[in-house]
Each structure stands twice: as structure tokens, then as C-alpha cells.
N, CA, C and O of each residue as an XYZ file, in Angstrom:
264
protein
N       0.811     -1.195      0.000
C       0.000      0.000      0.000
C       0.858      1.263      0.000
O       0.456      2.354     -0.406
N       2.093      1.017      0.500
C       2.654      2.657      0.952
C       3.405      2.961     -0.428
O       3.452      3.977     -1.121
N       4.033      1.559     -0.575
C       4.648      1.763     -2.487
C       4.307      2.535     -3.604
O       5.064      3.287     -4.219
N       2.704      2.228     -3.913
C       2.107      3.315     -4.497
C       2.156      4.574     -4.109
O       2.365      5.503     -4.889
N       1.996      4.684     -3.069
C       1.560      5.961     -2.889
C       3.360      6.914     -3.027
O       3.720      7.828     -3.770
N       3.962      6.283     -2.133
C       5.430      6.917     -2.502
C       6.019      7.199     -3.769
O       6.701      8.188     -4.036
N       5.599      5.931     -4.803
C       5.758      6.010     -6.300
C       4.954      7.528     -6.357
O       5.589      8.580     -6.284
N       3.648      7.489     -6.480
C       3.193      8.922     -6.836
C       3.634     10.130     -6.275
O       3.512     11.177     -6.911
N       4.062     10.107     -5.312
C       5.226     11.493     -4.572
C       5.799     11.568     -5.331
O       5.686     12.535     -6.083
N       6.614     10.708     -5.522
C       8.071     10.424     -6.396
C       7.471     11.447     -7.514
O       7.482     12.673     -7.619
N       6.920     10.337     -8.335
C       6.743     10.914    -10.060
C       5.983     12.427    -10.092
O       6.118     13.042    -11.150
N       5.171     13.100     -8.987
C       4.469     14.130     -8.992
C       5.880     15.030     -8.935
O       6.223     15.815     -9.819
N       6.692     14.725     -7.597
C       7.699     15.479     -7.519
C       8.924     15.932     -8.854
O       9.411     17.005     -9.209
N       9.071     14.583     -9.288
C       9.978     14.661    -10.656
C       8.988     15.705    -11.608
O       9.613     16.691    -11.997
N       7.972     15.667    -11.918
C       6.902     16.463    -12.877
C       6.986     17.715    -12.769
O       6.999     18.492    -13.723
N       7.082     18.174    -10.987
C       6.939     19.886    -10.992
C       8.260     19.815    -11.272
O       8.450     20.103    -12.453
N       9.611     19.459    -10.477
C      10.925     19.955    -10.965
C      11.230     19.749    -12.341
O      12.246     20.383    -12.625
N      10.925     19.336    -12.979
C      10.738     19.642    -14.477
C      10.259     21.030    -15.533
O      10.725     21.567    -16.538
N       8.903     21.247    -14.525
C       7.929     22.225    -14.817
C       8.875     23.279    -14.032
O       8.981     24.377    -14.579
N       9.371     23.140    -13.173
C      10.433     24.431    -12.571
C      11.951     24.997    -13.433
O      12.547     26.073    -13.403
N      12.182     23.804    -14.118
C      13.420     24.083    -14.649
C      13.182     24.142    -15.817
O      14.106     24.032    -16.622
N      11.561     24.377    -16.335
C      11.370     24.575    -17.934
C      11.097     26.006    -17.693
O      11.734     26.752    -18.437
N      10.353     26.550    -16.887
C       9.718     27.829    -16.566
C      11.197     28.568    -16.014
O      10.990     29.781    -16.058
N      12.289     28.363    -15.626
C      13.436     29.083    -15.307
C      14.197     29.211    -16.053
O      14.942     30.167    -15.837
N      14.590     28.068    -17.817
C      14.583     28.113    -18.600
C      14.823     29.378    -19.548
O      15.707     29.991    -20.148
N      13.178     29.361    -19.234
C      12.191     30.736    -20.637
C      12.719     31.315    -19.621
O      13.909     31.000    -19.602
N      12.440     32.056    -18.690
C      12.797     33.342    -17.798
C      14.506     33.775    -18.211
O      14.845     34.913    -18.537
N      15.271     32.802    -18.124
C      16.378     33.084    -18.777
C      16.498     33.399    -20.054
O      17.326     34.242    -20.398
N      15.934     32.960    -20.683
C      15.870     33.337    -22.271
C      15.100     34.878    -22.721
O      15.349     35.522    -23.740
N      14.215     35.195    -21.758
C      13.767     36.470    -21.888
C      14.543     37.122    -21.362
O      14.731     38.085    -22.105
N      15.131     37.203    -20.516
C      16.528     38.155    -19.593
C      17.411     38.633    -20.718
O      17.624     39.765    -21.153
N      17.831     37.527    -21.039
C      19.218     37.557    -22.121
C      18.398     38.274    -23.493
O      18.962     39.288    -23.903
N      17.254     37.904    -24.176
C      16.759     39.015    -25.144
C      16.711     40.012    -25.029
O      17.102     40.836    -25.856
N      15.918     40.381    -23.326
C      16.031     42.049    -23.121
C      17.533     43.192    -23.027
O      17.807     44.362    -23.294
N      18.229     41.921    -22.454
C      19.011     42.617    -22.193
C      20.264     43.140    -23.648
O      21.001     44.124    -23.586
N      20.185     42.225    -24.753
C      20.285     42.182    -25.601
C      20.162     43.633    -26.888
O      20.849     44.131    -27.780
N      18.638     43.849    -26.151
C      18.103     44.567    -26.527
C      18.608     45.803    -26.398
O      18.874     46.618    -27.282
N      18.761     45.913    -24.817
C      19.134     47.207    -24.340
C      20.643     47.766    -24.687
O      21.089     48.837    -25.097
N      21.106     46.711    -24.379
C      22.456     46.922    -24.985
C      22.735     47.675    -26.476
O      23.307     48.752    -26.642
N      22.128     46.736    -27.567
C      21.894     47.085    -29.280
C      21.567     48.368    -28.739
O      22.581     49.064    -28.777
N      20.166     49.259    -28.037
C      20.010     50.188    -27.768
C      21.020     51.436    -27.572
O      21.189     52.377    -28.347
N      21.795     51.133    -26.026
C      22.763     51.964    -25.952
C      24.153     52.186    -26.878
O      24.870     53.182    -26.781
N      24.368     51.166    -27.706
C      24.998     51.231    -28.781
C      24.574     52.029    -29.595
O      25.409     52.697    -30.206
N      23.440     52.185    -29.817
C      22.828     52.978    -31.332
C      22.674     54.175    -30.638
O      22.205     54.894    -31.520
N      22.762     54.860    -29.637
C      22.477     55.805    -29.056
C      23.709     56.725    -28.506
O      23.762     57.954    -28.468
N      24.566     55.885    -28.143
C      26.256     55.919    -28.131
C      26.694     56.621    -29.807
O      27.146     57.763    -29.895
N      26.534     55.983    -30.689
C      26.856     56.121    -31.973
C      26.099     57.352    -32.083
O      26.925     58.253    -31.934
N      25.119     57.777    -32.240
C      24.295     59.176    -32.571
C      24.881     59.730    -32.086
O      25.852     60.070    -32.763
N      24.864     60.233    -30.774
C      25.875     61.215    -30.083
C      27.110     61.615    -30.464
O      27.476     62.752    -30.762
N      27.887     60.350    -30.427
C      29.503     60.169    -31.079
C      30.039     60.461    -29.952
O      30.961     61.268    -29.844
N      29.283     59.554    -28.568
C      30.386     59.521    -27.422
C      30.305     57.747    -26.916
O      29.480     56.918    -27.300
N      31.272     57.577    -26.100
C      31.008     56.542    -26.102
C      31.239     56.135    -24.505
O      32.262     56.557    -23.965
N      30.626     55.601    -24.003
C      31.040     55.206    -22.045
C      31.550     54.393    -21.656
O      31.004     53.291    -21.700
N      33.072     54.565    -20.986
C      34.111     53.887    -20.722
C      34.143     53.121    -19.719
O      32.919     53.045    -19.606
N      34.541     52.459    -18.856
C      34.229     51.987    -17.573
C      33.866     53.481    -16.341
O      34.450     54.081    -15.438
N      32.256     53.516    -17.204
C      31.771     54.908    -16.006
C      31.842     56.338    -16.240
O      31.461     57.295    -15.566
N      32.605     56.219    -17.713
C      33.281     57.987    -17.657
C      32.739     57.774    -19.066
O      32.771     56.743    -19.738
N      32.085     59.325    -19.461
C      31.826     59.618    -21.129
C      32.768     60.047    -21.547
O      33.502     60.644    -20.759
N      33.248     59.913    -23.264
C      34.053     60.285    -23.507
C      34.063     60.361    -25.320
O      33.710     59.492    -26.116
N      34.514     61.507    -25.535
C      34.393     61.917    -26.883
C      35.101     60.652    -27.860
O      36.250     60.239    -27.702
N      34.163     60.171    -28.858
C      34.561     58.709    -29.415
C      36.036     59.026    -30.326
O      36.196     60.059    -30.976
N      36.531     58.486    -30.275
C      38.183     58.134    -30.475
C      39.039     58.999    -29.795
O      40.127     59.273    -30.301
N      38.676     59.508    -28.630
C      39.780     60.186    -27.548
C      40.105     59.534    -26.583
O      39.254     58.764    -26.138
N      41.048     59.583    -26.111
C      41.605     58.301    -25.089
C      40.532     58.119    -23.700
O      40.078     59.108    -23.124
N      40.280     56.984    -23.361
C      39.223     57.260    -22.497
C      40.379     56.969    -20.668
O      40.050     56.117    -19.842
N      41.227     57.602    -20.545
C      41.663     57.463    -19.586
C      43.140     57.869    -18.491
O      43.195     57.432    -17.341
């Protein structure tokens, strides 16, 4: 009697950690697009200006940043 029932713990348990590490997955995969994003962003926005940000400091693009 207890076999079954432990079997079904078991396999319920294996099912959500599955369902946890598919859903943490996508969450990672949307992170890395956005951030992706933002980045391409400050690049194209960097470039318009024609400055570019160094570790923290702006700086007129091809002048030494340091």
C-alpha cells in the first residue's frame, strides 16, 4: 500500500521539478533578449551622439578614455 503511494510522490515530484526548470529556462531566455536589446540600444544611441562610455566615464569617441 505505501509503495504506491510513494511512487506517486516520487513521479508528482519529478513532474513539478521539471515544470520548474522549464519555466526558469524561458525566464532566462527572456533576460538575455532584453538585455540584448538594451544593450543594441545603448549602442545605437552611443553612436548618434559620437560619445562613447568607458568603464563609467563619457568620452568623446576616439579620444583616449583614460
Amino acid at each position: 500500500m505505501a509503495k504506491p503511494l510513494v511512487r506517486g510522490i516520487i513521479k508528482t515530484s519529478v513532474g513539478l521539478t521539471l515544470e520548474v526548470r522549464r519555466a526558469a529556462i524561458e525566464a532566462g531566455e527572456e533576460i538575455q533578449d532584453i538585455t540584448q536589446k538594451v544593450a543594441a540600444e545603448k549602442l545605437a544611441s552611443s553612436a548618434r551622439t559620437g560619445r562613447v562610455k568607458v568603464d563609467g566615464e563619457v568620452a568623446a569617441q576616439g579620444a583616449p578614455a583614460g
